[in-house]
MITOR-296156 format. One line per field, with one value per residue (C-alpha): residue number from 1; residue in one letter; x, y, z. Coordinates in steps of 0.02 Angstrom, whole numbers, plus 50000, padded with zeros to 5 digits. Layout:
num = NUM:... $
residuo = A:... $
px = X:... $
py = Y:... $
pz = Z:... $
// end
This chain:
num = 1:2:3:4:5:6:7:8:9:10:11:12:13:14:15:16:17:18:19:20:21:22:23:24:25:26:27:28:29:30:31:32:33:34:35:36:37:38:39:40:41:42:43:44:45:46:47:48:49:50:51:52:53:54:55:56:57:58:59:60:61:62:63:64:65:66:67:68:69:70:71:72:73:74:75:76:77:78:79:80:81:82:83:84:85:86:87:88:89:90:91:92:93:94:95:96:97:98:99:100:101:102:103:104:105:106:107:108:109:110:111:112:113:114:115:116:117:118:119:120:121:122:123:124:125:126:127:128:129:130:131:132:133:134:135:136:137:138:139:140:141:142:143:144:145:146:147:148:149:150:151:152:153:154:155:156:157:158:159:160:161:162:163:164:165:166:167:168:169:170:171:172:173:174:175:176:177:178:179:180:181:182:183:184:185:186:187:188:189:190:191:192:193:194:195:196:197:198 $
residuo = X:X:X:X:X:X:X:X:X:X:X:X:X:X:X:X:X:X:X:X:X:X:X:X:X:X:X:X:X:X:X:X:X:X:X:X:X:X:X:X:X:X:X:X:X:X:X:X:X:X:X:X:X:X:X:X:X:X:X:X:X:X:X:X:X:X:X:X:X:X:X:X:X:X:X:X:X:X:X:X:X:X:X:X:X:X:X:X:X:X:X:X:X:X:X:X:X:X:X:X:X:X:X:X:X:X:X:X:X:X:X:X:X:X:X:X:X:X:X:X:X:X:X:X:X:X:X:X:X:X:X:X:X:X:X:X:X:X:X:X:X:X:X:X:X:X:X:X:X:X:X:X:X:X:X:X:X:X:X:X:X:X:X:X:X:X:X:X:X:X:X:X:X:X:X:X:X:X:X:X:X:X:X:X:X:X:X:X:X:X:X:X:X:X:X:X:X:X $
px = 55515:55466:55448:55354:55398:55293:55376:55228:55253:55201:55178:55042:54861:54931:55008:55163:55301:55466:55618:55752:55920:56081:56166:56037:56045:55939:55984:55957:56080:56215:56177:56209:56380:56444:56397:56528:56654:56595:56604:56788:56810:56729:56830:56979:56961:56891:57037:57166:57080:57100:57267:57326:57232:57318:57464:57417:57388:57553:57656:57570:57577:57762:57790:57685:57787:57947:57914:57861:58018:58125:58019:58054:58219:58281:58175:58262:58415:58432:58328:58486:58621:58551:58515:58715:58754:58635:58708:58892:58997:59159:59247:59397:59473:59654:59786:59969:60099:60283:60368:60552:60655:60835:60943:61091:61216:61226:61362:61244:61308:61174:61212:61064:60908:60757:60599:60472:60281:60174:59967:59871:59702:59649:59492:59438:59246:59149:59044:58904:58971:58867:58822:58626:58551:58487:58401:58474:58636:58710:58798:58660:58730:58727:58908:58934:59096:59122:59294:59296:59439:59481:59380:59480:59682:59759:59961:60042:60219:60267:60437:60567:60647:60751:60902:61047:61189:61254:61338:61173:61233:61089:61126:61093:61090:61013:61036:60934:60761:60684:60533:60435:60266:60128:59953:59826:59630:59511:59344:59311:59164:59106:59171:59138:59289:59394:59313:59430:59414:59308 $
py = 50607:50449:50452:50344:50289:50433:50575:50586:50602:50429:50530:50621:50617:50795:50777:50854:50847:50766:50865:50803:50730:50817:50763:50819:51011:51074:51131:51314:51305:51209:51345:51483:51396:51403:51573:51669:51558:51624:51789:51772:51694:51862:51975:51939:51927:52127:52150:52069:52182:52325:52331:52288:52461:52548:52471:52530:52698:52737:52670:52808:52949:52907:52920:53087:53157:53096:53193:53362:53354:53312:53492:53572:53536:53561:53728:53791:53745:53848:54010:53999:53984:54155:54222:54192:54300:54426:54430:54428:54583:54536:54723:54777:54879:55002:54941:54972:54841:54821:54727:54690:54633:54545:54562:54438:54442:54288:54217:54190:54347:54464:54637:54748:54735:54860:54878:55007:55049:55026:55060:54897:54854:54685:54595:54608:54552:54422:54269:54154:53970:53831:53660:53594:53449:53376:53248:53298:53264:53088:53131:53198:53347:53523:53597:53771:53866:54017:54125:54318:54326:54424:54387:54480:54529:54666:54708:54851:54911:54983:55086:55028:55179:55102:55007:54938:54862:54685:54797:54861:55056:55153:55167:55319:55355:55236:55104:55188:55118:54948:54961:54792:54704:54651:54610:54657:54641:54730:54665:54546:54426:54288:54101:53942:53857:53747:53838:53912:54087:54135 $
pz = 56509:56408:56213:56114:55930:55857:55965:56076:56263:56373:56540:56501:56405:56325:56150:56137:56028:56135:56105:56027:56128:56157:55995:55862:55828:55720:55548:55570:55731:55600:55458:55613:55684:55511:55474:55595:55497:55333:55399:55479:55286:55190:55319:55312:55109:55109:55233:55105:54957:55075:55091:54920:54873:55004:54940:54758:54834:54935:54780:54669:54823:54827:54631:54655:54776:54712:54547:54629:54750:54586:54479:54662:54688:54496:54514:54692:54634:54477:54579:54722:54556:54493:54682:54696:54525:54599:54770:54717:54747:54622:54577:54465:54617:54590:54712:54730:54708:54740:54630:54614:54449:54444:54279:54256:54105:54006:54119:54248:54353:54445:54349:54437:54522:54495:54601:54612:54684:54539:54542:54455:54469:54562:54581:54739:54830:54878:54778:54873:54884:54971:54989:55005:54993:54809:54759:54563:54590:54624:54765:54859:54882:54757:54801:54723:54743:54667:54659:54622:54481:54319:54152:54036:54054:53961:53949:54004:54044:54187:54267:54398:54437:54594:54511:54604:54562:54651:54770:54825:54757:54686:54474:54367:54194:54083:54216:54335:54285:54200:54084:54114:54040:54152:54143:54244:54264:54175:54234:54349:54384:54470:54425:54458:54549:54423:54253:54141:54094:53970 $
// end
């Protein structure tokens, strides 16, 4: 197709506009290639914007969580402490005990040895102990051991009535039996491993 100067066509008595050549593009097609770049531009900005509130959001979800777990935790951990008090089954029990005392003069000679079956009372049952997990305690760990023991002592005196002398013959008289002092329980509780009695 021949063009004139004007932009009219040569080959034929029609007038028609010639279209333009291969390199021209028209302005609307150079405002439309630029737009998907502008778009690509805009996306991956909302994208960015996106993600920095998502970010936002898990950092507050975790702070969330971390608290309740810490209210939790503090809260489970002081409900199992009484549990164990509850659960515990620490007595003041009577028992019978042999016990066997040596007396030696002030030379350093064995003179006579009493022993005898006497009836004490013990402390005798059982206290909850465990380990769980915490997120309290440093070591990541709540460790709770708990011992069954006296809380109170009182003094008594008891009665050997089996004396011997070094010889292993059986004494009478005022030889024959040994007053002593002892002390045994008079309640008994649970305690925590380690305390000192109260």
């Amino acid at each position: 197709m021949l063009a004139s100067k004007n932009g009219k066509c040569n080959c034929c008595p029609q007038s028609h506009k010639v279209s333009k050549g291969a390199n021209e593009v028209p302005a609307t097609y150079q405002n439309d290639r630029d737009r998907p770049l502008q778009a690509s531009v805009l996306n991956r900005q909302q994208l960015y914007e996106q993600q920095q509130k998502l970010s936002n959001n898990n950092n507050i979800m975790f702070w969330y969580v971390l608290i309740i777990l810490l209210g939790a935790g503090s809260t489970r951990e002081a409900f199992a402490t009484k549990s164990n008090m509850m659960v515990a089954s620490c007595e003041t029990l009577p028992s019978t005990i042999h016990i066997t005392k040596e007396e030696y003069t002030d030379a350093g000679i064995l003179s006579r040895t009493c022993e005898g079956d006497v009836s004490v009372a013990k402390c005798e049952g059982s206290c909850s102990s465990q380990v769980q997990p915490s997120v309290v305690h440093p070591s990541g760990f709540l460790k709770e051991c708990m011992c069954c023991r006296e809380s109170f002592l009182r003094e008594r005196v008891v009665t050997l009535s089996h004396c011997y002398d070094s010889n292993g013959n059986r004494l009478t008289g005022k030889k024959s039996s040994l007053d002593v002092k002892m002390r045994e329980p008079a309640d008994c509780k649970c305690f925590r491993c380690g305390d000192s009695m109260e």
